[in-house]
Phi, psi and omega in degrees: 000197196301312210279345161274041190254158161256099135336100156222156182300156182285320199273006182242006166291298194200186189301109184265065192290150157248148173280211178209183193195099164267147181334136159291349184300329190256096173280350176313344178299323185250159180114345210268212187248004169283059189007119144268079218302123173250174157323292178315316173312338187289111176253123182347285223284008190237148168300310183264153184269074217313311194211151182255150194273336190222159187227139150283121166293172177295305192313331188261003172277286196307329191276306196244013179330351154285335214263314186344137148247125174298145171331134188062051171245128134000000221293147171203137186272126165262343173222117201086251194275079176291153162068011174280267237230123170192149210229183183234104186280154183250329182223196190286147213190133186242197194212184171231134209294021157272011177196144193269136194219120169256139173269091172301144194289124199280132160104335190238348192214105179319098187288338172309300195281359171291324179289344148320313186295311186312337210296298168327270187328022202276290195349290190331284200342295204305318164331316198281017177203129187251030168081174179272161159306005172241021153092011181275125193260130173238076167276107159321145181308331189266333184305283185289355183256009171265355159309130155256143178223158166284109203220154160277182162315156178331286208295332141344280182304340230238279189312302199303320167327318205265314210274306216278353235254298230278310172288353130322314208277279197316306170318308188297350202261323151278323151356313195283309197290309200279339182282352184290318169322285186314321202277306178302296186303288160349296157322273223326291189310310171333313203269317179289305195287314226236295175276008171075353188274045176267177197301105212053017172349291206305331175312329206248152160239150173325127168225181200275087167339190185262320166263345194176170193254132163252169160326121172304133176084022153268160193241126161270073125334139177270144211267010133356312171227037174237329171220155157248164168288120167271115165249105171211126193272184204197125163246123210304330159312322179267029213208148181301107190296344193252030179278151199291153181240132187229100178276195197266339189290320198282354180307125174270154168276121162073065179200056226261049217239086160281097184238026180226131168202162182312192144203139184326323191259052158228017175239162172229299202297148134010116170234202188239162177271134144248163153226174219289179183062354170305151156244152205249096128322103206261106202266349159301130169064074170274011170301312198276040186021086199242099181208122151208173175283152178242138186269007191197171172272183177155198187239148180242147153316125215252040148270033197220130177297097187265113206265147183232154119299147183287318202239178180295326197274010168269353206310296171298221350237350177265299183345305208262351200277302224282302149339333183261165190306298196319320182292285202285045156242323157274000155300330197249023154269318226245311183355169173224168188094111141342255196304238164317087158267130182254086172344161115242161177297330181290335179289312207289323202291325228248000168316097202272133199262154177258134185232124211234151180337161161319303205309294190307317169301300185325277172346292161278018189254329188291302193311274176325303188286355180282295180304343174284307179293001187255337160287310185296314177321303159332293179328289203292310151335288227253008254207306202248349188274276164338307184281320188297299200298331193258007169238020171255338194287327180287329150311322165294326202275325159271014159070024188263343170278130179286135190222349175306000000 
């Protein structure tokens, strides 16, 4: 029970590392086979970090190999958004110096339930600092290894692990299911839209189009006149407090899969209304490809292109078109702005969509919205996976459920 719990200090679990950030100037730094955990990589609700947006090279393997982290360390974010955000690494791994990654001492500390414990412990974190006047939090490395926290025995530590693990795996597992969705759908568009290679292709012969050559009994459009921009605004005072709020931090990257979002009275400023199946567009940095579906209605940052198709049977073919690399590189082409570049619709309308016989949308409009929905299903699992898992932890950790 309670009374075999410890105090101890963070830095007496394990080993307490920071990362580093090397110049973009050297690029030999980057590129290699090393996970590079950045902030941004972190997604709240998951343990692991599936993919990293940057890689370490060997040289920057030779410069910070003390940095290394071994599989199952900790990372917990220290700077900027404290008390948000912490993952688990799955293979060796280095961090960028907004984050502290503890090594548990192997044989005395369970490394799952220490990222359980961190997990618990965010509030704490976030504490040891109450941030700047531009609301930005920095808990120092000494700061952060001088938290005390509470823990059981090993064989302990090991069962509360074994209870909360199995609803990690199964999140990450559908987690597995949707980019294999999403990873189909793309091909599909890749192959039909952009090479032409849909189903009896080989059959037609090519003719010349207005910008590039399509197909025969294909159309070249503007996506203009296939979906509009919505805009209606919403003040949050005046609004339903638990209605969802979807700012641009929750926008997944290279994704179109939305599986985190808010609720409107933790905003002040003025957003905009969606509904559900809108696509959400992030027109700040559109570099960092922030395109997603929205699984329910609710409210966004009204840094976001809230995208509609007019009629139904465009829904995939604007969906997959707003979403692929080729669109979001002339958005972060056509942009404006340095620091903080910004997309607008009116450039984005005039973008040409390859628009293909009926028969062939129909088709790929069935194909696609069957994969959407089998994706939002997933979401809305791992949605219910998720509450479960986060209303046994504060119970395991304090030791208020007996698991002896």
């Amino acid at each position: 029970m309670k009374t075999e719990w410890e105090e101890v200090r963070i830095d007496e679990i394990g080993k307490v590392v920071t990362g580093n950030t090397p110049s973009k100037k050297n690029s030999s730094f980057f590129g290699g086979k090393y996970p590079w955990i950045k902030p941004t990589d972190i997604r709240i609700s998951h343990r692991h970090v599936s993919k990293t947006e940057e890689t370490y090279s060997e040289s920057a393997f030779r410069k910070y190999k003390k940095c290394l982290l071994p599989p199952l360390s900790t990372c917990v974010v220290t700077i900027g958004t404290v008390g948000e955000k912490i993952c688990l690494t799955k293979e060796p791994s280095f961090t960028n110096q907004s984050i502290n990654a503890v090594i548990p001492k192997e044989g005395k500390y369970d490394p799952m339930f220490v990222y359980y414990l961190l997990k618990h412990n965010l509030p704490k974190v976030a504490k040891r600092n109450p941030g700047t006047a531009s609301g930005r939090h920095h808990v120092s490395k000494s700061n952060f290894s001088s938290m005390v926290v509470s823990l059981p025995p090993y064989p302990m530590q090991e069962r509360i692990s074994a209870i909360l693990s199995p609803f990690d795996d199964l999140i990450e597992a559908n987690e597995r299911k949707i980019e294999i969705l999403e990873k189909i759908s793309r091909l599909i568009y890749l192959e039909w839209f952009v090479h032409f290679r849909y189903p009896r292709h080989e059959n037609e012969e090519p003719i010349k189009g207005s910008h590039q050559l399509t197909p025969n009994g294909w159309e070249m459009k503007k996506l203009g006149e296939l979906a509009d921009e919505v805009r209606v605004n919403i003040s949050p005072e005046n609004t339903d407090p638990e209605t969802p709020y979807v700012g641009l931090a929750h926008l997944p990257r290279k994704s179109i899969a939305l599986s985190e979002w808010g609720i409107i009275s933790e905003t002040k400023s003025t957003k905009l209304v969606f509904e559900r199946n809108d696509v959400l567009f992030a027109k700040i940095r559109p570099y960092l490809h922030k395109v997603a579906v929205a699984p329910l209605g609710g409210a966004c940052s009204s840094d976001t292109i809230i995208i509609r198709p007019k009629k139904k049977r465009d829904y995939s073919l604007v969906l997959m078109c707003v979403s692929s690399e080729p669109f979001v590189a002339f958005a972060d082409r056509t942009s404006k702005g340095t620091q903080m570049p910004r997309t607008d619709w009116e450039i984005l309308r005039n973008y040409d969509v390859p628009y293909p016989p009926s028969k062939l949308l129909d088709r790929f409009n069935s194909f696609i919205k069957e994969n959407v929905r089998l994706t939002q299903n997933l979401v809305f699992r791992n949605k219910v996976l998720i509450g479960i898992r986060d209303l046994l932890l504060p119970k395991l950790i304090s030791d208020e459920l007996d698991v002896s």
